[in-house]
C-alpha positions in Angstrom: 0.0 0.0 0.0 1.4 3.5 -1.1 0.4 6.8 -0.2 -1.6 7.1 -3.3 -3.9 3.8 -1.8 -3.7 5.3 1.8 -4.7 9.0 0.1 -8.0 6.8 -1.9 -9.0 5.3 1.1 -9.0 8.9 3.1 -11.4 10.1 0.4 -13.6 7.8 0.7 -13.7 6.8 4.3 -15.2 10.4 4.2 -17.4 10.1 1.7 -18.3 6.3 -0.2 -20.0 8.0 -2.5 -17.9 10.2 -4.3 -17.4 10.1 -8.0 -14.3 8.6 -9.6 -13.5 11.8 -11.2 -13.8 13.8 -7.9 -11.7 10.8 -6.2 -9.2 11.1 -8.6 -8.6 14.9 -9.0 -7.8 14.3 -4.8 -5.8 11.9 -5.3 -4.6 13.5 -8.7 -4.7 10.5 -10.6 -6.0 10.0 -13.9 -9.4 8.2 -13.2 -8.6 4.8 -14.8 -5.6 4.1 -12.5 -7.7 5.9 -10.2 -10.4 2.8 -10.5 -8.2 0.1 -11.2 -6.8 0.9 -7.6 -10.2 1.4 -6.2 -10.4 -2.3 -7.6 -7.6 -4.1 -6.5 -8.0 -2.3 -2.9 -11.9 -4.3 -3.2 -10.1 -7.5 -4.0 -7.4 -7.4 -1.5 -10.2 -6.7 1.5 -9.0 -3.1 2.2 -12.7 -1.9 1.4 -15.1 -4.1 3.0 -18.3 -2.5 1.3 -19.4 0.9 1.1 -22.4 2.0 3.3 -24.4 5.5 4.1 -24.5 6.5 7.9 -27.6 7.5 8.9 -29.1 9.9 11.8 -30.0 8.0 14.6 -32.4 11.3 15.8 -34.1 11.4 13.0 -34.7 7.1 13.2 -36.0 7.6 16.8 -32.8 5.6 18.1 -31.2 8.6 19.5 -30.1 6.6 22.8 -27.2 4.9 23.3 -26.3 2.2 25.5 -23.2 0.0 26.4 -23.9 -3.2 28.0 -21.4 -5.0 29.9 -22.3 -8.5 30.5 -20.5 -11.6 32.5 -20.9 -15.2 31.9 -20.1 -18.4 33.7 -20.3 -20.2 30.7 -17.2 -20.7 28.7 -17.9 -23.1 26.2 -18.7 -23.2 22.0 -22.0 -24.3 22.5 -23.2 -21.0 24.8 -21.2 -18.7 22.8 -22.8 -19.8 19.8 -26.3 -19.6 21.2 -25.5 -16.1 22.5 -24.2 -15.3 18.9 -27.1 -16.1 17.4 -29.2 -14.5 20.0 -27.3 -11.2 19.8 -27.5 -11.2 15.6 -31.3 -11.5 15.7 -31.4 -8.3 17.9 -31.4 -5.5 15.4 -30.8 -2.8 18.2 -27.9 -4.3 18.8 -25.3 -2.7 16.4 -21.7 -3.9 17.8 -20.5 -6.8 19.8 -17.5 -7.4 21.3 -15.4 -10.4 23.3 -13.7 -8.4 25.8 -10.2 -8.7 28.2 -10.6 -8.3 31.6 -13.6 -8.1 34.0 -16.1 -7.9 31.2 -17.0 -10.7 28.7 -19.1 -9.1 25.8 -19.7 -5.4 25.1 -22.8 -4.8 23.4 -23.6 -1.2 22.2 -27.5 -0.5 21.6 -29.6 2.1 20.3 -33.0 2.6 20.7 -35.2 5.6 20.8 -36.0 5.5 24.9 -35.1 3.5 28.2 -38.5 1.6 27.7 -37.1 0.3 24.3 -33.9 -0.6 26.2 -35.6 -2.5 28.6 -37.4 -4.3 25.7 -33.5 -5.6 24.3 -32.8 -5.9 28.2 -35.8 -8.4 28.5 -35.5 -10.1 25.3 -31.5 -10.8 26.1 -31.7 -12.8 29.6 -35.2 -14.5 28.3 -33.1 -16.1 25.6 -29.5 -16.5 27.0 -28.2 -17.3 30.2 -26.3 -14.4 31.4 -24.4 -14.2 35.1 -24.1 -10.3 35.3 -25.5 -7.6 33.1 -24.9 -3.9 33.5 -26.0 -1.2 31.7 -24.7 2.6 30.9 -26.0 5.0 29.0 -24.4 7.7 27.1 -25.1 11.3 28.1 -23.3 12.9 25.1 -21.5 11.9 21.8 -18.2 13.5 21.9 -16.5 11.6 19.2 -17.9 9.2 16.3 -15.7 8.4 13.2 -16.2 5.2 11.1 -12.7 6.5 9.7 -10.0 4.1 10.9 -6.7 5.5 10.6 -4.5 4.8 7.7 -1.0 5.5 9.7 0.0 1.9 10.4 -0.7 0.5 6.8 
């Protein structure tokens, strides 16, 4: 990866959508070894797919919450269950294993603390969980999907 990859992936960790010629004039590359980069960066799994990030305000899932939960159970069979359990909850939009005193991180949003309280319910009526505690952001200070392209 050159400068000229790391500069294409800048650009459009900003914006997805932006044209090949406007990609290319900041990049100042001709477009058509402008693309065939765009391309190759596709096939080697740089780019994973390209997505629009929506408001959660104006979806009514304004609230954020980070879950912390502990298990006892350590094995394939409950991590798979809880996998599963945790996919089919569309509220829930990351999931972590953790280090430490923590086993999963979960980050929800929903529009209230009643549709919270709906995932909260939903979780331990499906999975066995040992510990579950719940914190809810007051305020957004930082949000980037842009990962940074220094150690490439």
């Amino acid at each position: 990866m050159d400068k000229i990859d790391k500069s294409i992936l800048e650009v459009l960790q900003v914006n997805a959508s932006a044209s090949l010629q406007e990609i290319s004039e900041k990049v100042s590359l001709s477009p058509t070894p402008c693309w065939r980069r765009i391309q190759r960066l596709e096939r080697e799994g740089f780019i994973l797919q390209r997505v629009a990030l929506l408001d959660p305000g104006k979806l009514n899932v304004g609230v954020t919450v980070f879950v912390s939960v502990r298990t006892s159970e350590h094995n394939e069979r409950w991590f798979r269950r809880f996998t599963a359990v945790v996919a089919a909850i569309p509220q829930i939009v990351e999931f972590y294993r953790m280090s430490g005193d923590v086993d999963y991180l979960l980050r929800v949003v929903v529009p209230d603390i009643k549709g919270y309280d709906a995932v909260y319910q939903r979780l331990i009526r499906e999975i066995e969980l040992s510990d579950v505690s719940s914190s809810f952001a007051m305020e957004q200070i930082k949000y980037t999907t842009a990962l940074p392209l220094d150690y490439a």
